[in-house]
N, C-alpha and C positions, 0 to 999 in steps of 0.2 A: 168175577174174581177167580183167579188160579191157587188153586191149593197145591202146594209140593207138600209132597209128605215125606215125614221125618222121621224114621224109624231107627237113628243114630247111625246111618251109617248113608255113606257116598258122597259125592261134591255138591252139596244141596246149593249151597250160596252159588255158584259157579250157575248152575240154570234157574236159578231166580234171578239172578243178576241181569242173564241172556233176556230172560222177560222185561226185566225191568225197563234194559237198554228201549223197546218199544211202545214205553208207556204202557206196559199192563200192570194190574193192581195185584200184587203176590203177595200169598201170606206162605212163609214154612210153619208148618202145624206137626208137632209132636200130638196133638190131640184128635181124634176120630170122629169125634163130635163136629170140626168143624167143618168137616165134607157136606155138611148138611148144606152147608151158607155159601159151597162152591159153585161157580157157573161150569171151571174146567178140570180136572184134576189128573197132577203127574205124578206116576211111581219113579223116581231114579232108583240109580244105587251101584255100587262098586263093591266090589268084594266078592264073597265064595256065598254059594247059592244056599248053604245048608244055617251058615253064621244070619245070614238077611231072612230068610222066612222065619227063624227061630226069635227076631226080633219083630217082626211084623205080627208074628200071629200072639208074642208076650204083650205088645201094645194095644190090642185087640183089633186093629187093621181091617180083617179079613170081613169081618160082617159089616163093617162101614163105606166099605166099597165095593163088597157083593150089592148092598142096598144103592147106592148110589148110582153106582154104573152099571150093573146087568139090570136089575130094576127100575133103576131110576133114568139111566138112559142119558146120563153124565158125561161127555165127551173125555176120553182118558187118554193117556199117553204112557205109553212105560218107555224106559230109558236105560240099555243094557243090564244089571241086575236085575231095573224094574221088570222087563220083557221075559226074562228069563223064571222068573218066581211065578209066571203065570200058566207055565207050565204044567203037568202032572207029578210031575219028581225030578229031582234033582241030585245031582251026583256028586258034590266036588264035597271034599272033608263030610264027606259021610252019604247016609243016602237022606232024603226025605221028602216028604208028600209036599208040593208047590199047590199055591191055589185054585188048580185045574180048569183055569179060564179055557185053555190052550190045549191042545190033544199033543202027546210028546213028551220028550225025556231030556232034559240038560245034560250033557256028557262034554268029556274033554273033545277038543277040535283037533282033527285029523287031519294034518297036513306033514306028511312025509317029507323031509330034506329043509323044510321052513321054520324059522326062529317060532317057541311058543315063551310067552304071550305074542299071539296079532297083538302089534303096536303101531300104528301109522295110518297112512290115509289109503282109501282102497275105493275105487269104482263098485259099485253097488247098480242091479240090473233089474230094474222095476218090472216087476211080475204085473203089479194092477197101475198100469200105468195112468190111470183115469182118477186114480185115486187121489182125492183136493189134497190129502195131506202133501202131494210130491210137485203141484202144481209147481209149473215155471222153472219146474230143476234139469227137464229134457231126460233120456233116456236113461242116462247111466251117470248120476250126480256123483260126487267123490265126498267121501267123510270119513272121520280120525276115531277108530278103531281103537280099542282095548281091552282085552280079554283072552282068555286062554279056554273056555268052553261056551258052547252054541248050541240051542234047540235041534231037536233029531226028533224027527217022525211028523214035525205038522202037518195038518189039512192042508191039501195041496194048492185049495181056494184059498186059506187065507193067508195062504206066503205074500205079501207084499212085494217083497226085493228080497234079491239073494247076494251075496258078494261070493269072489272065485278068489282062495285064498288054499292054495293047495289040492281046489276042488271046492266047489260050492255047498255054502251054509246059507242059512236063512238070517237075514238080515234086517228083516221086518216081517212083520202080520199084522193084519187088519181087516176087519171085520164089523160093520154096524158100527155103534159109537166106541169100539175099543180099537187102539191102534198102540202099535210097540216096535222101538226099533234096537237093533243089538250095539251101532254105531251110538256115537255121543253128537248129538245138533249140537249142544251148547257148545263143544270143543271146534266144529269145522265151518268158520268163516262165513263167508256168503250164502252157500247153502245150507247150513245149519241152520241160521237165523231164518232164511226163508221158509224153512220143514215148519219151523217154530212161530213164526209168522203165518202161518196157513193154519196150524193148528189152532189157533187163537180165533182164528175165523171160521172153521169147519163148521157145518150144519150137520152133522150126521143122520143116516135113514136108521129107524130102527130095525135091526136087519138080524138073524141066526146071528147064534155064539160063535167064537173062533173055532169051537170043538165039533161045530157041524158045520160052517159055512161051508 
């Protein structure tokens, strides 16, 4: 079973739906407890970085999937806010402490002369290209973008993919049984569902944290 978690905010239905579309069994859970009874589990979310952690860590979130997935070794998936909250801090309407899976800082996206929000679809350039979650996508897969700030400073191992959007950001990480990406699968077509589809079958090694791989 796949747990999305619900911490009142983001398109939750919208990637339960995307799972559903492939026969997987999805529950959205406002409750922490039931991470217990998940085989896979996805952070989404949309919004400003400081409104989502401030509702994650009110729902008591943080130690249910410290235990889970750094512990427990839970196959996870975060999903632009999700990806962004696993951070060390974050910047946008204010500042604040992210749940430090991630080495790095969320800050607004620097692209000189180019509309903010990124909104649209953008080629993305697979750093670990071996990596089962990007299986069958070929080098440089395309996905539908949204957001106005991006992780700055990660482990340079565990950047995933990067997109070139005025100058390149990091666009995923992954690391052991934790993976995140800043794009939305559920939003882009063929290859979304494929990221999403791969993910539902990953086997992950138990491997270093995002903050030291």
């Amino acid at each position: 079973m796949i747990v999305v978690v619900d911490y009142g905010m983001g398109n939750l239905r919208s990637v339960a739906k995307a799972f559903e579309a492939m026969a997987a069994e999805v529950l959205v859970s406002a409750d922490p407890a039931d991470l217990a009874r998940a085989e896979r589990i996805v952070l989404p979310g949309v919004g400003a970085f400081c409104d989502g952690i401030r509702n994650v860590e009110r729902a008591g979130w943080p130690e249910a999937l410290r235990r889970e997935v750094l512990e427990g070794g839970k196959p996870f998936l975060g999903i632009c806010l999700g990806m962004q909250m696993l951070a060390e801090e974050g910047r946008e309407h204010g500042t604040a402490a992210g749940l430090g899976w991630v080495k790095g800082t969320v800050d607004a996206l620097r692209a000189p002369g180019l509309k903010i929000p990124h909104m649209g679809w953008n080629a993305v350039s697979l750093s670990q290209k071996e990596h089962p979650l990007f299986a069958g996508l070929g080098a440089s897969p395309i996905f539908y973008f949204a957001h106005s700030f991006v992780l700055h400073g990660a482990e340079p191992a565990a950047v995933a993919a990067t997109c070139d959007y005025g100058g390149p950001f990091t666009a995923a990480v992954a690391a052991g049984n934790v993976a995140a990406v800043q794009f939305h699968p559920e939003k882009s077509q063929d290859a979304g569902l494929r990221l999403l589809r791969n993910f539902m079958s990953w086997t992950p090694e138990r491997r270093p944290s995002l903050r030291t791989a």
